[in-house]
N, C-alpha and C positions, 0 to 999 in steps of 0.2 A: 504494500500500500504506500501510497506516496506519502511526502512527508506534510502533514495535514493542519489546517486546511490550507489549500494554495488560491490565494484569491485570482481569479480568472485577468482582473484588468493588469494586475502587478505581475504576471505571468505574462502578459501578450506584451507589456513595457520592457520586459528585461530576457526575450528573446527575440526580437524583431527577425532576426538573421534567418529561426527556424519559420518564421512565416512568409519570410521572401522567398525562402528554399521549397516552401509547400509542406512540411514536415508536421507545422502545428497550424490548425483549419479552426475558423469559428462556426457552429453553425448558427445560418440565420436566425433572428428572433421573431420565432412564430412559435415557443412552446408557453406554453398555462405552468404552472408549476403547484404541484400537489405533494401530497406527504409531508409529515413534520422535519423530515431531512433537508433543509434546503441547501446543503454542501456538501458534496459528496464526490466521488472519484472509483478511478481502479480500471481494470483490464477490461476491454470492450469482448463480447460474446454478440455478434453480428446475427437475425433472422428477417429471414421475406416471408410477408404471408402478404394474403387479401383477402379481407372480412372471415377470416377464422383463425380461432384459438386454441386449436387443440397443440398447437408446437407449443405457442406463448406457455403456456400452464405447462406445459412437459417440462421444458428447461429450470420453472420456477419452483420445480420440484425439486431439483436436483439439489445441492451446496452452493450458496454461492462464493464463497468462499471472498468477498469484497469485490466482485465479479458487478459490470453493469450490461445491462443486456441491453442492445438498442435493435428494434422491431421496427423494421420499414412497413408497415404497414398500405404503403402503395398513398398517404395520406386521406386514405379514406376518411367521409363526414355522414357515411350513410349508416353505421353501429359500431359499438364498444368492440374493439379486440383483448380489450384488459380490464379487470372488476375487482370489487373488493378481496374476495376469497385467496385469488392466487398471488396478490400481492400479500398478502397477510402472510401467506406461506413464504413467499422471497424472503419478507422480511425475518420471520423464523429460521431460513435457510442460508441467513449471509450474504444474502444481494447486499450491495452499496447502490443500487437505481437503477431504475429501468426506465428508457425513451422511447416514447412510441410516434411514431409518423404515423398517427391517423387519431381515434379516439377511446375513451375511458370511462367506466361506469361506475358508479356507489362511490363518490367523491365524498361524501360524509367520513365511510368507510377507511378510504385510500386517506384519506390529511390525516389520522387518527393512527396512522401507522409511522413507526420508525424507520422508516425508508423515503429517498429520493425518486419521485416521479415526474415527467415531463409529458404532456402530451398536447394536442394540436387543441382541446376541445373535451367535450365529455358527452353524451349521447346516451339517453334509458335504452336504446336497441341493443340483445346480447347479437355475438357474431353468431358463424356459421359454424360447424362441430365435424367438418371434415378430414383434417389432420394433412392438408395442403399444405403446402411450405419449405423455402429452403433454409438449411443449416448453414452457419458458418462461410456465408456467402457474404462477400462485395455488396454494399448496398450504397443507395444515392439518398442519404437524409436532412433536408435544410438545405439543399445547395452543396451539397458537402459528401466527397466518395467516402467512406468509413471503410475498415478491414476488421476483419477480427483478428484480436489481439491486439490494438491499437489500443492506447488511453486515453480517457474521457473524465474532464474536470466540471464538474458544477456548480454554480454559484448564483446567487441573484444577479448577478451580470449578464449570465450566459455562460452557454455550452462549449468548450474546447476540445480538439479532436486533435493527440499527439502520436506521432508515429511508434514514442518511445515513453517510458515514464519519466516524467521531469524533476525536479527541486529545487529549491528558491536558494 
C-alpha cells in the first residue's frame, strides 16, 4: 500500500515529468463519490461488463487485499451494476475502492460502509445476472486507458491512474 494518504493535487505538483511521459493519467471529473472512505488507493484489478453483475460480485468476493477494482461499465445510465450487498462484502474482504463507469444502487447503504466508491450516478434499476464480462482487461475509463495492475489514488480532488506505485 502506498504510503498514505497521498493527496492527489501534491502528487500531480511534484511529478509533472511522469504526466508529460503518460505514466500518471487523471481521470476526468465525472464521478459522485460514495462510501465513508473518501481517500483511498492500491493496485488496480481492471473489469468490462454491460448492464451485468455477476463478474462485479464475483471479484468482490474474493480478498481484496487493498486491491481497487475499476468496472468499465460501458458508462451505462440505464441500471445499477453495483448495490449495497457486495460492496458491504468488499469492504469485509479488503477492497480499498471500487470505480465504476456507469451506475450504483442502495446509496444509503454504500456511504454507510468503510470503503471508497466512485460512480457516474446511482439508478433503483438492479442489472442483468448473466455472468458477461471481461477479466483483467485494458479498459477506457474517464478519458483515461487503465491496465490492471496499475495504481489508483483517490481523493476529493480526483482520480489518479499510475503506471507504478508512487510516494511523496
Amino acid at each position: 500500500m502506498a504510503a498514505f494518504p497521498l493527496a492527489t493535487a501534491e502528487v500531480c505538483d511534484a511529478n509533472s515529468h511522469l504526466i508529460t511521459n503518460g505514466e500518471l493519467r487523471a481521470l476526468h471529473p465525472s464521478f459522485q463519490i460514495y462510501g465513508r472512505r473518501q481517500v483511498f488507493s492500491g493496485p488496480i484489478v481492471t473489469l468490462k461488463v454491460f448492464e451485468d453483475n455477476v463478474l462485479v460480485r464475483e471479484f468482490l468476493e474474493e480478498k481484496g487485499n487493498g486491491r481497487v477494482l475499476v468496472v468499465d461499465g460501458g458508462g451505462s445510465m440505464r441500471c445499477a451494476i453495483l448495490g449495497g450487498n457486495p460492496v458491504q462484502q468488499a469492504q469485509n474482504n479488503g477492497w480499498a475502492g471500487i470505480i465504476i463507469n456507469g451506475c450504483i444502487r442502495d446509496v444509503d447503504e454504500i456511504n454507510g460502509c468503510d470503503i471508497g466508491v466512485r460512480a457516474l450516478a446511482s439508478h433503483p434499476m438492479k442489472a442483468n445476472k448473466k455472468g458477461i464480462g471481461e477479466k483483467h482487461v485494458p479498459v477506457n475509463v474517464a478519458g483515461t486507458r487503465i491496465y490492471d495492475g496499475e495504481w489508483l489514488y483517490a481523493d476529493m480532488d480526483g482520480i489518479l491512474v499510475s503506471r507504478s506505485e508512487l510516494t511523496v
